[in-house]
C-alpha positions in Angstrom: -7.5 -18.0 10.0 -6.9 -14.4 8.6 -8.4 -11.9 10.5 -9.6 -8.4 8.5 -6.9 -6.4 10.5 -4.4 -9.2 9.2 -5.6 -8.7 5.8 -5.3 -5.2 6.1 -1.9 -5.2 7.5 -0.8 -7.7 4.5 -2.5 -5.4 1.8 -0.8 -2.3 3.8 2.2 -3.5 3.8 1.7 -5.1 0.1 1.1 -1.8 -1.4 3.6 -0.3 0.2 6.5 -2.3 -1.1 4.4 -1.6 -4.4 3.8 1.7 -4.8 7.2 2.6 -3.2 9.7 0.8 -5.1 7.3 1.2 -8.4 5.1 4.3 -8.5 1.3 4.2 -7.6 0.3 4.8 -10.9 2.2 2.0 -12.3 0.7 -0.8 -9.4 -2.4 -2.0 -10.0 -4.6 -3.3 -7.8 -4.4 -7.5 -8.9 -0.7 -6.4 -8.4 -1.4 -5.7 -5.0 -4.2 -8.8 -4.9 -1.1 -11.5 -5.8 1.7 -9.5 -3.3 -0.2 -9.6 -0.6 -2.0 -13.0 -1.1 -5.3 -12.3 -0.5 -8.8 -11.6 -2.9 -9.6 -8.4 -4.6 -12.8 -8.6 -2.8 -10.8 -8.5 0.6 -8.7 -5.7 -0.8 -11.7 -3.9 -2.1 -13.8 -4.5 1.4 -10.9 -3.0 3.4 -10.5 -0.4 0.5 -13.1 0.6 -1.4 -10.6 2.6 -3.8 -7.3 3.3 -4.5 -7.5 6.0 -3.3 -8.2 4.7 -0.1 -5.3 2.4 -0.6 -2.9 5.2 -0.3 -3.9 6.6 2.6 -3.7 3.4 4.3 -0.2 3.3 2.9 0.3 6.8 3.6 -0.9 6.7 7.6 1.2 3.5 8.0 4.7 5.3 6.3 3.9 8.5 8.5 3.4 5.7 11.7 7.1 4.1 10.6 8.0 8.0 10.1 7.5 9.0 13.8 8.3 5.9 15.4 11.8 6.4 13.3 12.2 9.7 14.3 10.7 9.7 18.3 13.2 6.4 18.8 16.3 8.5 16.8 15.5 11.7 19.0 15.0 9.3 22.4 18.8 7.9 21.7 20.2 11.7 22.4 21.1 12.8 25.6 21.2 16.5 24.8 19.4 19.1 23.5 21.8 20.1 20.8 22.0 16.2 19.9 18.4 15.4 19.6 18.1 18.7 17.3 20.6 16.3 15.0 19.3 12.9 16.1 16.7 13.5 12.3 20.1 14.1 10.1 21.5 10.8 11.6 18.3 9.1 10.8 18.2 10.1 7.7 21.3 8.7 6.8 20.4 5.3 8.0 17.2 5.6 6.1 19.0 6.5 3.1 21.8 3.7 3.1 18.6 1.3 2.7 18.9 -0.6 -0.4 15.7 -0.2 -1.3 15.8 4.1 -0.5 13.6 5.6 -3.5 13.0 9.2 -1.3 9.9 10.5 1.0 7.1 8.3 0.2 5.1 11.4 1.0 6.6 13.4 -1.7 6.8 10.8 -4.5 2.8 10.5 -3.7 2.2 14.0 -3.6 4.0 14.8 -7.1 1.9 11.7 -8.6 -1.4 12.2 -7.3 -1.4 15.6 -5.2 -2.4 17.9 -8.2 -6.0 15.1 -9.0 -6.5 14.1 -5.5 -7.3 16.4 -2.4 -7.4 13.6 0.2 -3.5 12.7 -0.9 -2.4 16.0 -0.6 -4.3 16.5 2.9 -2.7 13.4 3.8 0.8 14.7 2.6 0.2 18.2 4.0 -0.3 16.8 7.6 2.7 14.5 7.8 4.7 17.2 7.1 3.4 20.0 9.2 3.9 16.9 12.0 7.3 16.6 11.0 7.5 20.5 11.5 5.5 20.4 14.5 8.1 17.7 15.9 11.0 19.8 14.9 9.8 22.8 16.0 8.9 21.2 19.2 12.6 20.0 19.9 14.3 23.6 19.2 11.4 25.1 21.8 13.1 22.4 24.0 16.4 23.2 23.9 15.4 27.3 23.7 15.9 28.2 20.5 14.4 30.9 18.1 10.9 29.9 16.8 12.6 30.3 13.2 15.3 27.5 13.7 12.5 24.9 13.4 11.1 25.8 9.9 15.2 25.4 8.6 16.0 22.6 10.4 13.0 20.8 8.5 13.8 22.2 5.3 17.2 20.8 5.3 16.1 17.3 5.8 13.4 17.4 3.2 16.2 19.2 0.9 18.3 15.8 2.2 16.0 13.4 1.2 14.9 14.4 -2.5 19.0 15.0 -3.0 19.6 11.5 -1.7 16.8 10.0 -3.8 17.5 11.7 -7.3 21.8 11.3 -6.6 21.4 8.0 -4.9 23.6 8.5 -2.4 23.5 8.8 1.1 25.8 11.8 1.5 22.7 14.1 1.1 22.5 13.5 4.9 25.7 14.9 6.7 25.6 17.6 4.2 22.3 18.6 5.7 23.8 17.7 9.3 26.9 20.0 8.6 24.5 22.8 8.1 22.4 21.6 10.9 24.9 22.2 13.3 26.0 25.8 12.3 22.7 26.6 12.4 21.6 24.7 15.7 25.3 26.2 17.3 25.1 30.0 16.3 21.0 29.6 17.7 21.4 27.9 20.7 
């Protein structure tokens, strides 16, 4: 028997292949009903919008965001490696076959301008991504300003990968990485 955090985690995950490899605004919901084999009433009881919907996508992608990242940055035994532990991650990540960018940005540039909840939603995963990053040059006694760059050239890395389709977006952004983490540190 399905449980509701079953059928949540089927809808979630659903809606996620969805929305990611199609657009949100192009899925609609008895799309999502027949990918993740359950009623619209289920989807609707666990969702009561689309809206909704998202952000359950969006807080699941941000979850398989930092466990990515934590498990990427735990593989480094130094300082100056776990500063590049994200650049590496993002290349993996972007040698997926099914790599279409940040889930976070594609859903802020559909829905962020109509739906404040979205773009809070976006907002915070990024300012933890930040956070995280800034929390690792702290570490390893950098300047508070290394942080800010080092995030900016993986999120520069990820829309380059996902409108070139390539994954050599990546050491680009890890070539400037290191000249920036090696003059800092």
């Amino acid at each position: 028997m399905t449980t509701d955090a079953d059928a949540r985690a089927q809808i979630i995950e659903a809606a996620d292949r969805l929305f990611y490899g199609q657009g949100i605004g192009r899925v609609g919901m008895d799309a999502v009903r027949d990918a993740a084999g359950v009623s619209l009433k289920a989807i609707y009881r666990q969702f009561p919008s689309k809206e909704d919907l998202v952000l359950g996508v969006l807080a699941h992608r941000h979850d398989l965001w930092t466990s990515g990242f934590d498990g990427a940055v735990a593989g480094a035994s130094t300082s100056r490696d776990r500063l590049l532990a994200v650049y590496d991650y993002l290349a993996d990540w972007f040698d997926e076959s099914d790599f279409r960018g940040c889930g976070f940005i594609n859903a802020f540039g559909e829905l962020g301008a109509g739906s404040t909840a979205v773009a809070d939603a976006v907002r915070a995963h990024k300012l933890s991504f930040l956070k995280a990053v800034d929390a690792l040059v702290a570490e390893a006694g950098g300047p508070a300003t290394l942080g800010p760059q080092l995030a900016i050239l993986a999120e520069g890395a990820q829309t380059t990968a996902a409108i070139l389709g390539t994954s050599e977006a990546a050491a680009v952004a890890r070539g400037v990485a290191e000249i920036l983490v090696d003059s800092s540190l």
